[in-house]
C-alpha positions as CSV (number, residue, x, y, z in Angstrom):
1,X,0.0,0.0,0.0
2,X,0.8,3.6,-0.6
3,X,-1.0,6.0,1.8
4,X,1.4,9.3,1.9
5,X,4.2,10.1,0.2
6,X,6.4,13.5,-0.6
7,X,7.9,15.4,-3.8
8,X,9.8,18.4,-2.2
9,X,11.5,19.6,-5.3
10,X,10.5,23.2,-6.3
11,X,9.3,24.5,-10.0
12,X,12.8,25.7,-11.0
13,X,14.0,21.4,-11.0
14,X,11.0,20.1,-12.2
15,X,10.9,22.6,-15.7
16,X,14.6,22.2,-16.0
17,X,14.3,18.6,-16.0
18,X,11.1,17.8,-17.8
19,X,11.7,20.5,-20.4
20,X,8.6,22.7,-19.5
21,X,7.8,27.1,-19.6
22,X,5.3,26.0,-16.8
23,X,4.6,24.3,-13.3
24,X,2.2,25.0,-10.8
25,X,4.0,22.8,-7.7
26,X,5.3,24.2,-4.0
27,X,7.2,21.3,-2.6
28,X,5.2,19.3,-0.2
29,X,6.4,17.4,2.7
30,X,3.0,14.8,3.7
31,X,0.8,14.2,0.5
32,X,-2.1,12.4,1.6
33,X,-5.5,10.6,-0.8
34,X,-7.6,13.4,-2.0
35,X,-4.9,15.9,-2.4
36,X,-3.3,17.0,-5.4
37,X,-0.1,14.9,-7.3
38,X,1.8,16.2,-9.8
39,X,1.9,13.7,-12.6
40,X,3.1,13.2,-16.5
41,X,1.1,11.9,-19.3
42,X,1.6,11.5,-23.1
43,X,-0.7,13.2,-25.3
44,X,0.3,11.3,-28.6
45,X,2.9,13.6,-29.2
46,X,4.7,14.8,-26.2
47,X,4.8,14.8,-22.7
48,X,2.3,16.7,-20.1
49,X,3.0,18.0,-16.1
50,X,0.3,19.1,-14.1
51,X,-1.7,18.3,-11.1
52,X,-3.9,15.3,-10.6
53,X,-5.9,14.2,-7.6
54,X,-5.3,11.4,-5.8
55,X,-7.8,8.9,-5.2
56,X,-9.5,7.2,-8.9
57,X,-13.5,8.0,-9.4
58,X,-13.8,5.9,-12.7
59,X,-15.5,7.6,-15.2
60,X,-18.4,5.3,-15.0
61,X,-19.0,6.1,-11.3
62,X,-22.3,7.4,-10.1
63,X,-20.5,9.5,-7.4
64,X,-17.2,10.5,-5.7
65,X,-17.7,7.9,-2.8
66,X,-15.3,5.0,-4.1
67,X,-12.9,7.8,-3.9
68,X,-11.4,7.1,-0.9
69,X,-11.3,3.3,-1.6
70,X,-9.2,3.6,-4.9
71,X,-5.4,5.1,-4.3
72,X,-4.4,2.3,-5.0
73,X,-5.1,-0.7,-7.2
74,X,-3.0,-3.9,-6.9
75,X,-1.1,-5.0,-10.0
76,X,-1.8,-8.7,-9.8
77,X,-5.3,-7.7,-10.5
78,X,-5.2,-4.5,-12.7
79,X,-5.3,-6.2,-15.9
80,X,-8.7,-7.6,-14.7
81,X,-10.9,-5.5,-12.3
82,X,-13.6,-3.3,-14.0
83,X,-12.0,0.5,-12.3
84,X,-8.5,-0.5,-14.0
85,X,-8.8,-2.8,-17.1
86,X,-9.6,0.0,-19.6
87,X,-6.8,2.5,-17.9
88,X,-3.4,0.0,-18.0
89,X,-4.6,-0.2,-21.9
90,X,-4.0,3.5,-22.5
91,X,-4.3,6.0,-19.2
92,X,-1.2,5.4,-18.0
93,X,0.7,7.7,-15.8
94,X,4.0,8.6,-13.9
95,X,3.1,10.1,-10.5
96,X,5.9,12.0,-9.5
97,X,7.6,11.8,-5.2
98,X,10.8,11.6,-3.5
99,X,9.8,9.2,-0.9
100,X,6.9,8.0,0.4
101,X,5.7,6.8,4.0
102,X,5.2,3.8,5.5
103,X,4.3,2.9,9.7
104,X,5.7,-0.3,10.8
105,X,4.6,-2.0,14.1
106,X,7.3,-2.0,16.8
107,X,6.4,-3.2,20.2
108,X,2.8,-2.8,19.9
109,X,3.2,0.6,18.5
110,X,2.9,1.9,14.9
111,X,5.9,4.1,14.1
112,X,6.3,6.3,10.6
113,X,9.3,5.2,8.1
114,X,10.5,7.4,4.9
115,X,11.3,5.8,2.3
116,X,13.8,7.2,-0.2
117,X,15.7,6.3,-3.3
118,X,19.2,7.3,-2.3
119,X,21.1,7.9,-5.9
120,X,17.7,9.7,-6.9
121,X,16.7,13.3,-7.1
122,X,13.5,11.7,-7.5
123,X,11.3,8.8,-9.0
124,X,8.0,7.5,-10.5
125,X,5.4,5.6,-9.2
126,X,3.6,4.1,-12.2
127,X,-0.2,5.3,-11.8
128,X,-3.2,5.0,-13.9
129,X,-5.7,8.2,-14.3
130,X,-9.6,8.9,-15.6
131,X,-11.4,11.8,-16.2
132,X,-15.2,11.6,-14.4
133,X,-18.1,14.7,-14.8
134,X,-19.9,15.5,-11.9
135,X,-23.4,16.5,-11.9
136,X,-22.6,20.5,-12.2
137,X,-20.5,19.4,-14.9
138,X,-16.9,19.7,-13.5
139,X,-14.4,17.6,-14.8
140,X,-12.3,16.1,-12.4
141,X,-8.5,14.2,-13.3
142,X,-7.9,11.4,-10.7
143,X,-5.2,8.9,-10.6
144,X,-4.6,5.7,-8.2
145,X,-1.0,4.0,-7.7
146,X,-0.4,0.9,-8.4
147,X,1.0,-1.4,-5.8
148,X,2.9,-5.1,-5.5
149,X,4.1,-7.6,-3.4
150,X,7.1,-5.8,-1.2
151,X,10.6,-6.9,-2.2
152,X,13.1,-7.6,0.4
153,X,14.2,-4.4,1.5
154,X,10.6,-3.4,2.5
155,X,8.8,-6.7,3.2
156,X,10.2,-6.0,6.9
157,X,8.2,-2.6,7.3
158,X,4.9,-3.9,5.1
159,X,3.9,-6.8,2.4
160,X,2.9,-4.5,-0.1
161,X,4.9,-1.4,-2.0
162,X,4.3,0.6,-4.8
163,X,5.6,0.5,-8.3
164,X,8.4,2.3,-8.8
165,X,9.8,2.9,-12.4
166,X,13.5,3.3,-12.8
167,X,14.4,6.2,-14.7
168,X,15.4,3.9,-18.5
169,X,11.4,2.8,-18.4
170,X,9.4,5.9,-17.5
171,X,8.9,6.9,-21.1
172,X,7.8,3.6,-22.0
173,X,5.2,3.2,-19.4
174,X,3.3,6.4,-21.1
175,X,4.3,5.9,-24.5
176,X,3.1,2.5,-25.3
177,X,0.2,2.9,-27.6
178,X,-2.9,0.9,-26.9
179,X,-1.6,-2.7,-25.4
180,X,-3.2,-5.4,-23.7
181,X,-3.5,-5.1,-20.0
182,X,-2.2,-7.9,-19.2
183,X,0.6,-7.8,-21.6
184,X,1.6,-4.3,-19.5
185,X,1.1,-6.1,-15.7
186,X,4.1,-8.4,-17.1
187,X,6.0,-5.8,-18.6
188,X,5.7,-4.1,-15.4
189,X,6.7,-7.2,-13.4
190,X,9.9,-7.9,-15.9
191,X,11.2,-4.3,-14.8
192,X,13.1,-4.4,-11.8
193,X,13.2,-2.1,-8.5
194,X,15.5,0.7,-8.0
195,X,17.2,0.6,-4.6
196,X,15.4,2.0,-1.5
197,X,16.4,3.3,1.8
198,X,14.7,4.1,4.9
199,X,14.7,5.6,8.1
200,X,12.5,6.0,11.1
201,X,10.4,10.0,11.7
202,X,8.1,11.8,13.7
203,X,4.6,10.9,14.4
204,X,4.1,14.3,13.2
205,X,3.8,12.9,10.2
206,X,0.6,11.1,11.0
207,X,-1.7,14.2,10.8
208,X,-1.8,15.1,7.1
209,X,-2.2,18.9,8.3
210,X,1.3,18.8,8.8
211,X,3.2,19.4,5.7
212,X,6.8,21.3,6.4
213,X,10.4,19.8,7.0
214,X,9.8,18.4,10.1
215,X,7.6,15.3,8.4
216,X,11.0,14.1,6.7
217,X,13.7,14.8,9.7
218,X,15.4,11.4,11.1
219,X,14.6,10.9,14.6
């Protein structure tokens, strides 16, 4: 599972790096399911940055109550469940972070972990997105992470992580055309992980009001 997670970098990074005049991102320290992401898409021609939110409402849903239910959807299953089927076909997208959060259970109590690439500026979680209309007529552009079995370095702190593209395979995630979606859940399950670090914080980090430096500081 993926509950919280971080992208601290600032504008000036993120349009050097993705080759953009414009981004509309202050760097945020405990991003929590409902909130805005800042994520990449391929239009057919190039690449696109802006702001997502986090928690899929199909476009098929009656309402926004699933909401809450869908920021993440499981990879074993993706290529088969009615919310994710038609998305890993062609509404893939990278959802950009830093690190993300997990609480591991130490003597009876639940304690925060970061989680950070250490030879990375940042990564890519590979996420799928959908575009639902409300009844005034807003559209909305949601996105869910998708999630796998944990490898070794995190199956100590929970059984489940999300999926984490290395740098080489971003491009490909959005750029496939139209594939099967189960030929992409093994294409996703050929690539392998980037390495991960961790190290204990704050249960200020808990309360996703919080949302400065203190969230990330080792204690």
């Amino acid at each position: 599972m993926c509950g919280r997670f971080t992208l601290t970098v600032g504008e000036r990074f993120l349009k050097q790096h993705f080759n953009v005049d414009n981004v509309d991102w202050d760097p945020s320290y405990n991003i929590a399911p409902t909130q805005d992401v800042l994520a990449v898409v391929h239009d057919g021609s190039s690449n696109r940055l802006g702001k997502m939110s986090w928690g899929l409402i199909p476009s098929w849903a009656k309402d926004e109550s699933m909401r809450s239910k869908m920021i993440n959807a499981r990879l074993e299953t993706a290529d088969e469940k009615p919310s994710f089927k038609r998305l890993m076909t062609k509404r893939r997208c990278l959802i950009l972070a830093d690190s993300f959060y997990e609480w591991v259970k130490v003597d009876g109590e639940k304690k925060p972990v970061r989680i950070y690439p250490p030879d990375h500026d940042y990564f890519a979680f590979a996420g799928l997105w959908d575009r639902w209309q409300n009844s005034a007529g807003e559209k909305i552009v949601t996105c869910t992470i998708l999630t796998k079995e944990a490898n070794d370095t995190i199956e100590p702190i929970h059984h489940r992580m999300p999926v984490i593209l290395p740098r080489e395979y971003e491009q490909d995630w959005i750029d496939f055309e139209a594939k099967e979606p189960s030929e992409m859940k093994e294409w996703v399950n050929d690539v392998s992980d980037i390495p991960l670090d961790y190290y204990e914080v704050s249960t200020y980090v808990n309360s996703p009001r919080n949302n400065d430096e203190t969230c990330i500081e080792k204690v």
